[in-house]
PyMOL Python script that loads the backbone (N, CA, C, O; Angstrom):
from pymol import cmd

cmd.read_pdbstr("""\
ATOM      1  N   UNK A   1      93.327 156.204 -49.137  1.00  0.00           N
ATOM      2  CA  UNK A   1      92.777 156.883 -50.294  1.00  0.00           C
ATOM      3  C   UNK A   1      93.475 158.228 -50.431  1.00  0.00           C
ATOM      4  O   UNK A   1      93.507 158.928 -49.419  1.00  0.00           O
ATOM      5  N   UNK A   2      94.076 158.712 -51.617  1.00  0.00           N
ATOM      6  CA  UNK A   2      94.806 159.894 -51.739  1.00  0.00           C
ATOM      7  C   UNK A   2      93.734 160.981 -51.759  1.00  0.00           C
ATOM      8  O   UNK A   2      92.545 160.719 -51.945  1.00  0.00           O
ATOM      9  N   UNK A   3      94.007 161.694 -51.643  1.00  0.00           N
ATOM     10  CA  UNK A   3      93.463 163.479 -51.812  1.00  0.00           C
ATOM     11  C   UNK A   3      92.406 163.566 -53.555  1.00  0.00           C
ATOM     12  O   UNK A   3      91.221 163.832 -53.753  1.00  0.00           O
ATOM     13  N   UNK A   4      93.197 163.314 -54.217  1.00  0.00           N
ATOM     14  CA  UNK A   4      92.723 163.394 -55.681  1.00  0.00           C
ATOM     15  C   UNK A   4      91.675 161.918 -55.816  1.00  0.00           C
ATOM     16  O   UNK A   4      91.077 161.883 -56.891  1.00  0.00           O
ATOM     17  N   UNK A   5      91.413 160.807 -54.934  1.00  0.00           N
ATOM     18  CA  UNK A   5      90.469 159.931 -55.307  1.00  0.00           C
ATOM     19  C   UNK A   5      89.142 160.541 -54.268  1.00  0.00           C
ATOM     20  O   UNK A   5      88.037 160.142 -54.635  1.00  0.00           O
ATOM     21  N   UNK A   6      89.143 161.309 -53.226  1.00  0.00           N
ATOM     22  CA  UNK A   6      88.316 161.473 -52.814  1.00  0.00           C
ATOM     23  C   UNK A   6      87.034 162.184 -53.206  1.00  0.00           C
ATOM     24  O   UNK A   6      87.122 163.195 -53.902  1.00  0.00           O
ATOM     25  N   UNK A   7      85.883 161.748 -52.826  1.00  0.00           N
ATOM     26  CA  UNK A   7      84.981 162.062 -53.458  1.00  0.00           C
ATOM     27  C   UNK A   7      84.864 164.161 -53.063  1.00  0.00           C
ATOM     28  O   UNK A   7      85.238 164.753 -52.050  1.00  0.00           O
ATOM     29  N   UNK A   8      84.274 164.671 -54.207  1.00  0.00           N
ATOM     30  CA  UNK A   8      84.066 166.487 -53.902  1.00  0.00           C
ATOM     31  C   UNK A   8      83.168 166.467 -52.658  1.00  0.00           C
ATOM     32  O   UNK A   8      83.316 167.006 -51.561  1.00  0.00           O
ATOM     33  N   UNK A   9      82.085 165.599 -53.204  1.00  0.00           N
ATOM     34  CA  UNK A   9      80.284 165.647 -52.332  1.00  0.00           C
ATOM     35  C   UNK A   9      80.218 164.144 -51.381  1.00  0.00           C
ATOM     36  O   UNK A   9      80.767 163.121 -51.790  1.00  0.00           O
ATOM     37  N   UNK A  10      79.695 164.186 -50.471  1.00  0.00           N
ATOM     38  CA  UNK A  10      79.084 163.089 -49.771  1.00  0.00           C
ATOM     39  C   UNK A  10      77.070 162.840 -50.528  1.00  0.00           C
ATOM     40  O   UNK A  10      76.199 163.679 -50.760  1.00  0.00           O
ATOM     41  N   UNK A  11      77.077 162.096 -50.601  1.00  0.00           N
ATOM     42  CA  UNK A  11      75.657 161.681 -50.474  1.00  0.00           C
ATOM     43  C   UNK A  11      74.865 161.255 -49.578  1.00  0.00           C
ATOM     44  O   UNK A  11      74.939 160.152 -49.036  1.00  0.00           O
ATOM     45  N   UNK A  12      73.628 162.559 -49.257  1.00  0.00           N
ATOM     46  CA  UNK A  12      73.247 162.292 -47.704  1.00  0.00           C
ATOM     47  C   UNK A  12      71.484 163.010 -48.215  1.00  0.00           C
ATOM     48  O   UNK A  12      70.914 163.638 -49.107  1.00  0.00           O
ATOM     49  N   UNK A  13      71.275 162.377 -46.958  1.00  0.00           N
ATOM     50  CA  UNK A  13      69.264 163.356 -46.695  1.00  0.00           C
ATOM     51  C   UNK A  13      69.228 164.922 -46.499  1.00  0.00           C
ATOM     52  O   UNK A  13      69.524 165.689 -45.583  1.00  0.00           O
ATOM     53  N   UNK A  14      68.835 165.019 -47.510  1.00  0.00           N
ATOM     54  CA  UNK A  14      68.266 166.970 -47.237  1.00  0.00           C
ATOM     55  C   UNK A  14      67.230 166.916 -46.168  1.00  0.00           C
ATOM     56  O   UNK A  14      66.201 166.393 -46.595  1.00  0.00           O
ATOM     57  N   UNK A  15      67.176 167.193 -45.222  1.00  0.00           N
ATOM     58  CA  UNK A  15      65.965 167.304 -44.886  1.00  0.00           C
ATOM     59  C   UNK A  15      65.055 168.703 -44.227  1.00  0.00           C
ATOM     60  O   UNK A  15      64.025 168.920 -43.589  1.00  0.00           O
ATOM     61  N   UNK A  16      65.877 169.239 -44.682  1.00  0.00           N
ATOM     62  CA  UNK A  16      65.687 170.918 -44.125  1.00  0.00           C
ATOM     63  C   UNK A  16      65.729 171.642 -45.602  1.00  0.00           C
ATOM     64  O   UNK A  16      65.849 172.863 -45.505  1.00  0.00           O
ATOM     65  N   UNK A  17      65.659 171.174 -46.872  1.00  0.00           N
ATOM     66  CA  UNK A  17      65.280 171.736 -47.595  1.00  0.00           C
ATOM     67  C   UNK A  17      64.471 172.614 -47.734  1.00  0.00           C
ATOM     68  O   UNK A  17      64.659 173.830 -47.707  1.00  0.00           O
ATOM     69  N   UNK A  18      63.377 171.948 -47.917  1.00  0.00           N
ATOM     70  CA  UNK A  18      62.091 172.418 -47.482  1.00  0.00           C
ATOM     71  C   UNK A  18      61.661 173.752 -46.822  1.00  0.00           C
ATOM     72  O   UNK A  18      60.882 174.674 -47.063  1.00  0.00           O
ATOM     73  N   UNK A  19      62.561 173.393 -45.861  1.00  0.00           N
ATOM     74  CA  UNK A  19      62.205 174.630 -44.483  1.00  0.00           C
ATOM     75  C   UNK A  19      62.878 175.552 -45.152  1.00  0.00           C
ATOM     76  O   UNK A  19      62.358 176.586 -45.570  1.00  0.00           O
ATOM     77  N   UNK A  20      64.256 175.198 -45.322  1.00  0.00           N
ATOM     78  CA  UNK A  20      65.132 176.464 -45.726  1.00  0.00           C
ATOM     79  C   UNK A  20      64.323 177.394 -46.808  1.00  0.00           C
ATOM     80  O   UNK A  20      64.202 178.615 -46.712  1.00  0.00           O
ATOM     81  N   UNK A  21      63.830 176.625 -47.789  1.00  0.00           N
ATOM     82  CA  UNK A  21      63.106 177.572 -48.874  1.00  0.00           C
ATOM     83  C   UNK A  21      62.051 178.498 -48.865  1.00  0.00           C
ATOM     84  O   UNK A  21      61.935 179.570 -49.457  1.00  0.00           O
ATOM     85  N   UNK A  22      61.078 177.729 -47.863  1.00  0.00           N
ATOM     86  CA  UNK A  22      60.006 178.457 -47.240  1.00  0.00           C
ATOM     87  C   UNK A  22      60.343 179.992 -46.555  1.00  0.00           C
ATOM     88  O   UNK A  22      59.726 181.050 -46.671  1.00  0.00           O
ATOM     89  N   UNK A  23      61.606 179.652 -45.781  1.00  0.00           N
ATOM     90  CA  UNK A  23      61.958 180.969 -44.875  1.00  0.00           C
ATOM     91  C   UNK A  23      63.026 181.446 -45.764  1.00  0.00           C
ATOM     92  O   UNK A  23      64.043 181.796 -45.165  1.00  0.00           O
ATOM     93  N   UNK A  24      63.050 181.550 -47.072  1.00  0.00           N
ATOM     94  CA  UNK A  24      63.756 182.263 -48.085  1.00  0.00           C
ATOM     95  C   UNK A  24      62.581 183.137 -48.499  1.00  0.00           C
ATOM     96  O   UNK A  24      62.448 184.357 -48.589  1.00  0.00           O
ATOM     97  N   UNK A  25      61.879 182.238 -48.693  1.00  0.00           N
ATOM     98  CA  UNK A  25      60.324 182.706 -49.312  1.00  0.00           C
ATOM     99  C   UNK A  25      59.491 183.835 -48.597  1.00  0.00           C
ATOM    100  O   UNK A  25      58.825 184.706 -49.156  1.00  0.00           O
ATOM    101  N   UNK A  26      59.669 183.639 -47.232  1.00  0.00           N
ATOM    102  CA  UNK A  26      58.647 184.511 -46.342  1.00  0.00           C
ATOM    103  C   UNK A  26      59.365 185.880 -45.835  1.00  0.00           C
ATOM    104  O   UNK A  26      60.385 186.083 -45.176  1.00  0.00           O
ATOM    105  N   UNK A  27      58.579 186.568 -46.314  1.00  0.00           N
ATOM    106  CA  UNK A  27      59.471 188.361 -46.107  1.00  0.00           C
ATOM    107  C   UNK A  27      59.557 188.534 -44.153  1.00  0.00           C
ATOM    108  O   UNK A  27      58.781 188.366 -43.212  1.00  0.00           O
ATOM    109  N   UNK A  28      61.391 189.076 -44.405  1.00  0.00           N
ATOM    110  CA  UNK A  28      61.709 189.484 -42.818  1.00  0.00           C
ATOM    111  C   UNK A  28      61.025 190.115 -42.108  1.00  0.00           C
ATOM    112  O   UNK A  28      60.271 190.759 -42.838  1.00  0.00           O
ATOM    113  N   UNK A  29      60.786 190.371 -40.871  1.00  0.00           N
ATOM    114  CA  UNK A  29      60.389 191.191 -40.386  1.00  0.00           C
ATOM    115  C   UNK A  29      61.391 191.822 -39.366  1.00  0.00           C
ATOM    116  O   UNK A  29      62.546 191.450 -39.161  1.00  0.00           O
ATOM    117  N   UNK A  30      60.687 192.903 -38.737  1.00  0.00           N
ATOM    118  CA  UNK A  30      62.150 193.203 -38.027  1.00  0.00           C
ATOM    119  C   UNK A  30      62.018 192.505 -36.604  1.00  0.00           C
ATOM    120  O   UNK A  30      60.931 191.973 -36.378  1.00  0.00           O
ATOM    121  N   UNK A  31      62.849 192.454 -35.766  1.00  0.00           N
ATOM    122  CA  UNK A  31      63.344 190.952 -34.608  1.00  0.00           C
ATOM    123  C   UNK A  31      63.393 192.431 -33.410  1.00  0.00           C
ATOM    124  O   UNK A  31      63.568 193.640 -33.566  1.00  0.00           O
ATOM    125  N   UNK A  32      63.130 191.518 -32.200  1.00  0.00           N
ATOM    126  CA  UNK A  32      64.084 191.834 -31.373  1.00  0.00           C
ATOM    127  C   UNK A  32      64.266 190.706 -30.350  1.00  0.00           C
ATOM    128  O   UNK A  32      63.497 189.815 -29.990  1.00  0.00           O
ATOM    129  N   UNK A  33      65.647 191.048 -29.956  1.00  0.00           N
ATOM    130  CA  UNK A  33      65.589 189.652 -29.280  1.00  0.00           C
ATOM    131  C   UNK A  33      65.519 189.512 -27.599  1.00  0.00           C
ATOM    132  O   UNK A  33      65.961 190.293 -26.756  1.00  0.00           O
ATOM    133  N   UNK A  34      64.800 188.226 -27.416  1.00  0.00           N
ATOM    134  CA  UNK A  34      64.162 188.347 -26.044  1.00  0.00           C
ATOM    135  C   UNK A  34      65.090 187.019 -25.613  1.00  0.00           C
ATOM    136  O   UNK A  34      65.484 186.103 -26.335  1.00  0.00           O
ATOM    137  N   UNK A  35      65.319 187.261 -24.043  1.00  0.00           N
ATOM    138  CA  UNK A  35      66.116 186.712 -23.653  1.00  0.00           C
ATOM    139  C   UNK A  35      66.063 186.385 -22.089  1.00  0.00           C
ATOM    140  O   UNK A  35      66.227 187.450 -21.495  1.00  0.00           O
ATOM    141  N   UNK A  36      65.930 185.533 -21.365  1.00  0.00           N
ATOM    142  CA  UNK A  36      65.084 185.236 -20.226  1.00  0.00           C
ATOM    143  C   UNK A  36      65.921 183.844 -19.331  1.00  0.00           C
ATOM    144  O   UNK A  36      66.852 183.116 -19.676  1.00  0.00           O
ATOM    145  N   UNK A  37      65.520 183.873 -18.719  1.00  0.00           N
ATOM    146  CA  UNK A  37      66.248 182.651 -17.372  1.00  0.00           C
ATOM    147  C   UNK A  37      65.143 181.084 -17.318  1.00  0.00           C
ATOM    148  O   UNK A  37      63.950 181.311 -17.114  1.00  0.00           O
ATOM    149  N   UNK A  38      65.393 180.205 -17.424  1.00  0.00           N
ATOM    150  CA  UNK A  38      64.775 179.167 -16.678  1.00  0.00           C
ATOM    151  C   UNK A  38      65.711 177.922 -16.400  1.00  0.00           C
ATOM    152  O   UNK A  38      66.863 177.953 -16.833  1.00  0.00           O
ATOM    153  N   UNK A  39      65.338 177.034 -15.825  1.00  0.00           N
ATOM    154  CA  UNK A  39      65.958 176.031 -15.262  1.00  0.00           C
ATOM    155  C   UNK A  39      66.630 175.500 -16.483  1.00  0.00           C
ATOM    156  O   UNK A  39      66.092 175.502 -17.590  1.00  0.00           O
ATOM    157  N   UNK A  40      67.707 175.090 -16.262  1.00  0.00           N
ATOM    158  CA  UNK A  40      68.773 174.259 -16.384  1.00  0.00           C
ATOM    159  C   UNK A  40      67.902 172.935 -17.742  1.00  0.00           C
ATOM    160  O   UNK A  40      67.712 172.774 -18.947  1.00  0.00           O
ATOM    161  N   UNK A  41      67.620 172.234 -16.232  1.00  0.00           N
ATOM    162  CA  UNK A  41      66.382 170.869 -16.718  1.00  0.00           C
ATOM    163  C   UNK A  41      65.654 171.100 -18.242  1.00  0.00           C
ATOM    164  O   UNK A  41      65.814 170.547 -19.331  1.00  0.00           O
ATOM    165  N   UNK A  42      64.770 172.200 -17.761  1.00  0.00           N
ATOM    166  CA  UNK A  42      63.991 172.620 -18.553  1.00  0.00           C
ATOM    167  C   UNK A  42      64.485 173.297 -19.749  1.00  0.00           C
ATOM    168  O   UNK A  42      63.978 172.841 -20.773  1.00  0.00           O
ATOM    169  N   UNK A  43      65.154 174.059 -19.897  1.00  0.00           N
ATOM    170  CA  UNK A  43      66.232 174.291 -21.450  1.00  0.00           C
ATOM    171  C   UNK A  43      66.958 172.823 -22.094  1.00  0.00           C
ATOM    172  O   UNK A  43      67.000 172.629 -23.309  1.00  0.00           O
ATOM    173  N   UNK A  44      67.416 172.012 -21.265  1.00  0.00           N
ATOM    174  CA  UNK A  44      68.210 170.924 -21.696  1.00  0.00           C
ATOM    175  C   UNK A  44      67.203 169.859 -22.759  1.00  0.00           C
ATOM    176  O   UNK A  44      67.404 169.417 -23.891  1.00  0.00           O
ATOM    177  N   UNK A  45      66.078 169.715 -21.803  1.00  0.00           N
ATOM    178  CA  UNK A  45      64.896 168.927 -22.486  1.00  0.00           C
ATOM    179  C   UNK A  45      64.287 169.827 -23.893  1.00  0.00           C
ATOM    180  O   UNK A  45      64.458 169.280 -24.982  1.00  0.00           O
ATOM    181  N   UNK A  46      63.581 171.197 -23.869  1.00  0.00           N
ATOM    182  CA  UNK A  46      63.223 171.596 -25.241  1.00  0.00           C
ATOM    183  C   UNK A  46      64.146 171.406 -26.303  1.00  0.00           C
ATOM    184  O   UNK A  46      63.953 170.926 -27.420  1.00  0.00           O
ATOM    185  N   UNK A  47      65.607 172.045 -25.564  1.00  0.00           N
ATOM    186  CA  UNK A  47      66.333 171.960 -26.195  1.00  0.00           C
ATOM    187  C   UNK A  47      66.621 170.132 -27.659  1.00  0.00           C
ATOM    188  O   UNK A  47      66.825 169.986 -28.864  1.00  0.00           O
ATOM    189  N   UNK A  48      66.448 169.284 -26.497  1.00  0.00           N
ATOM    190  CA  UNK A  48      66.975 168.085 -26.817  1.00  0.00           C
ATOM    191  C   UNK A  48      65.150 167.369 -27.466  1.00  0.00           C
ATOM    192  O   UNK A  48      64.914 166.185 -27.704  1.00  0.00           O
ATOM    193  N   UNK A  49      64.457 168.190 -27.558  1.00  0.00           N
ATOM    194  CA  UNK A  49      63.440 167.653 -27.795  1.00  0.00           C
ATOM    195  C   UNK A  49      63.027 168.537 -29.165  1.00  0.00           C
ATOM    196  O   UNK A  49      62.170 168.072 -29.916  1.00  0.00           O
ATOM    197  N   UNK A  50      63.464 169.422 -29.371  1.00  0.00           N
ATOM    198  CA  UNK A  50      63.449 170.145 -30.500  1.00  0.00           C
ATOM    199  C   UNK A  50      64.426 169.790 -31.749  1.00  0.00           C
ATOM    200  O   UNK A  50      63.996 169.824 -32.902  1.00  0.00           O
ATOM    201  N   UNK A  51      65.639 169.482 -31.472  1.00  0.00           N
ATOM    202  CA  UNK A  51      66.195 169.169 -32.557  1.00  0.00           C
ATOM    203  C   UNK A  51      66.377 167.337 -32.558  1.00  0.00           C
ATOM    204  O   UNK A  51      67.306 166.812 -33.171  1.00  0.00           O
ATOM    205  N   UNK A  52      65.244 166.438 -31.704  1.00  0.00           N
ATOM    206  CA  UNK A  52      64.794 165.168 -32.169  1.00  0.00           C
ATOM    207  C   UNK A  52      63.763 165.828 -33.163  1.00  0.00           C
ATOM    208  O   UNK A  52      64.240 165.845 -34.297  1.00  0.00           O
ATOM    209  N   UNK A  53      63.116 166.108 -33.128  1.00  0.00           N
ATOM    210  CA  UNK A  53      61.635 166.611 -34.047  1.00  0.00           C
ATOM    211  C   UNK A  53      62.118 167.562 -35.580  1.00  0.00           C
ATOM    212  O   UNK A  53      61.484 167.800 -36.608  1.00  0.00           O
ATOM    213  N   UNK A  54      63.446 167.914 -35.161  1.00  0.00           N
ATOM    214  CA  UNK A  54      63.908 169.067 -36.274  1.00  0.00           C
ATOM    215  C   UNK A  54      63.108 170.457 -36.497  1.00  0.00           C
ATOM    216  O   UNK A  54      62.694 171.007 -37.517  1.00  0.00           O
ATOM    217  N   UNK A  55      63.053 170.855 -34.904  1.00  0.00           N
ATOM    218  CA  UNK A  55      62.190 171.552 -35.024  1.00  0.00           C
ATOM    219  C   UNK A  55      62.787 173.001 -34.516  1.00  0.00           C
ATOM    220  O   UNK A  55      63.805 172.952 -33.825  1.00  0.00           O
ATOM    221  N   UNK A  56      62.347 173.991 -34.748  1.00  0.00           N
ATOM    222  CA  UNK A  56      64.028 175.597 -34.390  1.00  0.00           C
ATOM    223  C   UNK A  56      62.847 175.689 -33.472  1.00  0.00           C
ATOM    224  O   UNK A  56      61.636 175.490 -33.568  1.00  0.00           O
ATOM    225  N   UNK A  57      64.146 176.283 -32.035  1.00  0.00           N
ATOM    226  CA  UNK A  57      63.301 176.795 -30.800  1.00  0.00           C
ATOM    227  C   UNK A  57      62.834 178.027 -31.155  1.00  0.00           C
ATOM    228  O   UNK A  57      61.962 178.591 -30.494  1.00  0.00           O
ATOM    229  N   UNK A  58      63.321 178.495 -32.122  1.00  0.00           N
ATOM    230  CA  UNK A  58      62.671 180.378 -31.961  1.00  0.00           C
ATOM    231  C   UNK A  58      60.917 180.235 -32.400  1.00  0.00           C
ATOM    232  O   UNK A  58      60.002 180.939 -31.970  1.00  0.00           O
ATOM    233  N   UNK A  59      60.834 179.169 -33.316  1.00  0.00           N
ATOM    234  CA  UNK A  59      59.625 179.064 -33.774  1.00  0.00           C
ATOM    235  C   UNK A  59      58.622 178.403 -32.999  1.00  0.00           C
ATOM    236  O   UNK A  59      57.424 178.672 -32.912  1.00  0.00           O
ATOM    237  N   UNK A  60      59.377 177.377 -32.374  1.00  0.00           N
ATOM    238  CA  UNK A  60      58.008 177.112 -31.094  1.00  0.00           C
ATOM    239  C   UNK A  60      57.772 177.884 -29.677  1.00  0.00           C
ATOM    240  O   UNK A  60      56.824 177.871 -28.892  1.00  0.00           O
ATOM    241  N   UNK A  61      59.004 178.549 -29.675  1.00  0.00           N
ATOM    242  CA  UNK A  61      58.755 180.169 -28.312  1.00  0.00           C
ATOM    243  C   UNK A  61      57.250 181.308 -29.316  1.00  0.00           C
ATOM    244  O   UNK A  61      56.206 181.624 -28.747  1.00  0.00           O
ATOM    245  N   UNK A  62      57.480 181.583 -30.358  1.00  0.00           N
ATOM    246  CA  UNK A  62      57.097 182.253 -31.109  1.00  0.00           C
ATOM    247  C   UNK A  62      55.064 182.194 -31.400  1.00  0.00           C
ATOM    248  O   UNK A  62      54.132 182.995 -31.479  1.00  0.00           O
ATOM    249  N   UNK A  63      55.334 180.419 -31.477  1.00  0.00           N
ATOM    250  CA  UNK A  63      53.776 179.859 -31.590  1.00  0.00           C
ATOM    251  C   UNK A  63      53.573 180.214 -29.725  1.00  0.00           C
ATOM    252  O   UNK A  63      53.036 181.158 -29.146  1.00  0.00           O
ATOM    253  N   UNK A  64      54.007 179.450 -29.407  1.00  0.00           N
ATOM    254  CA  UNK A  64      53.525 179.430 -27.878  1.00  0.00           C
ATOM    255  C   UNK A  64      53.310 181.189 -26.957  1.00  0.00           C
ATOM    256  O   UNK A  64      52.832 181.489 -25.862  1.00  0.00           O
ATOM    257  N   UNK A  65      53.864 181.907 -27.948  1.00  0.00           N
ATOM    258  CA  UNK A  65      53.403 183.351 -27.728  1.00  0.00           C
ATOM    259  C   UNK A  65      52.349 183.868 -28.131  1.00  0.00           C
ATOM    260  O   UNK A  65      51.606 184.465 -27.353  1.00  0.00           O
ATOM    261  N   UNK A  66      52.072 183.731 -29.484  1.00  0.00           N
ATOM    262  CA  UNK A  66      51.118 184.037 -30.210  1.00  0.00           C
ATOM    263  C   UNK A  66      49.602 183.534 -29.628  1.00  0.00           C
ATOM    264  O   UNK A  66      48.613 184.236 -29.419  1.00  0.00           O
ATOM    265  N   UNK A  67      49.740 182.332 -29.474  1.00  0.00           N
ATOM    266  CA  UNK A  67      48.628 181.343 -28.752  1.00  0.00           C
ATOM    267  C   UNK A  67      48.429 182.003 -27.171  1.00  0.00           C
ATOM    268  O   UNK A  67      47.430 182.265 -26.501  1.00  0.00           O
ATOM    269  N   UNK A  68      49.193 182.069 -27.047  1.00  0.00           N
ATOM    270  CA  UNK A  68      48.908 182.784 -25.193  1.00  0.00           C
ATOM    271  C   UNK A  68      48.335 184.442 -25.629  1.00  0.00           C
ATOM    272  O   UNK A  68      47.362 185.010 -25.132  1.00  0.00           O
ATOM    273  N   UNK A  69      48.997 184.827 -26.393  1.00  0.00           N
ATOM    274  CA  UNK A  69      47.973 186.206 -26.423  1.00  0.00           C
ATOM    275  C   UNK A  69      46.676 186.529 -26.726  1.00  0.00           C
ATOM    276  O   UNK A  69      45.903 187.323 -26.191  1.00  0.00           O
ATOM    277  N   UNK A  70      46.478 185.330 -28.257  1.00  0.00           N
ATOM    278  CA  UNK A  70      45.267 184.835 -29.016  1.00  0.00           C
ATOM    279  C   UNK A  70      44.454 184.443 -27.177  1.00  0.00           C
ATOM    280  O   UNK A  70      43.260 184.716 -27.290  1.00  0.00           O
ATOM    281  N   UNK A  71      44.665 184.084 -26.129  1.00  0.00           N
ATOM    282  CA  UNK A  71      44.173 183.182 -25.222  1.00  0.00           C
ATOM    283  C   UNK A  71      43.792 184.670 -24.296  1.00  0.00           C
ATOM    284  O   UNK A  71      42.681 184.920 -23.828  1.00  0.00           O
ATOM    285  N   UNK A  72      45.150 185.639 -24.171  1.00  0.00           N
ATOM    286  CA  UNK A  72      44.302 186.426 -23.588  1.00  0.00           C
ATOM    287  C   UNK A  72      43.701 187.886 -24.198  1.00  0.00           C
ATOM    288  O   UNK A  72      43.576 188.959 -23.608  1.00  0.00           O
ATOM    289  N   UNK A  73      43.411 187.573 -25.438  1.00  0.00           N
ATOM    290  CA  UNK A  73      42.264 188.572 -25.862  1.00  0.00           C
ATOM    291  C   UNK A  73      41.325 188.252 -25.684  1.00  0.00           C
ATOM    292  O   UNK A  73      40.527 188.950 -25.058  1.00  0.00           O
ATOM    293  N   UNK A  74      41.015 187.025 -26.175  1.00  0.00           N
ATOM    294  CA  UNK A  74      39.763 186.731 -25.890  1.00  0.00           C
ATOM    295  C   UNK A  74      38.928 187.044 -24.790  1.00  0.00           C
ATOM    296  O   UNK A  74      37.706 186.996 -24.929  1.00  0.00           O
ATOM    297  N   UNK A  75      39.469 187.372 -23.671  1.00  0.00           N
ATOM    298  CA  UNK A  75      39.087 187.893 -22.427  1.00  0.00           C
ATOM    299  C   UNK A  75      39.039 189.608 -22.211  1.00  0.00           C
ATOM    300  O   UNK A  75      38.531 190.164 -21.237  1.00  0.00           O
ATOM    301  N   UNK A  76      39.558 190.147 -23.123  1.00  0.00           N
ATOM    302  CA  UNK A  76      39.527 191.257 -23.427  1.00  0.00           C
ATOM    303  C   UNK A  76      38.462 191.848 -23.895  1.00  0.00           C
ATOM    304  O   UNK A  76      37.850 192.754 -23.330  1.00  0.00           O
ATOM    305  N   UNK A  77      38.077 191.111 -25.467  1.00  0.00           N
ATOM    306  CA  UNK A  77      36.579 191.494 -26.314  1.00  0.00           C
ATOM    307  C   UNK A  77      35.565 190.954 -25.687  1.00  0.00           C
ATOM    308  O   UNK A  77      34.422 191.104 -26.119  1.00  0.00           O
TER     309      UNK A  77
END
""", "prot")
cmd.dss("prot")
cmd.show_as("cartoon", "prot")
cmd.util.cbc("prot")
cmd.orient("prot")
């Protein structure tokens, strides 16, 4: 197939549409970034278990923070 028959676009699944728009949508905040050690194993698997699900690691470090603090206030009040 020459250069000039090839197609411009492929035709494929958006499937991060969605997401992308939402986090267009939702105002920045400011970051800092945290950065930490664990096993090998254990990065390889979230890792490989997060983008089966299509899911961004910053956002499930993020819940799983929030929830642990929500966990220890409660012990606080």
């Amino acid at each position: 197939m020459s250069s000039q028959n090839k197609p411009l676009m492929k035709l494929g699944k958006h499937n991060q549409v969605s997401k992308a728009l939402a986090a267009i949508q939702q105002p920045s905040l400011p970051t800092k970034k945290l950065q930490m050690n664990i096993p090998e194993e254990l990065h390889k698997k979230f890792k490989l278990t997060c983008l089966t699900q299509e899911i961004d690691m910053t956002g499930v470090v993020i819940e799983l923070i929030k929830n642990w603090l929500d966990e220890q206030n409660k012990d606080v009040i």
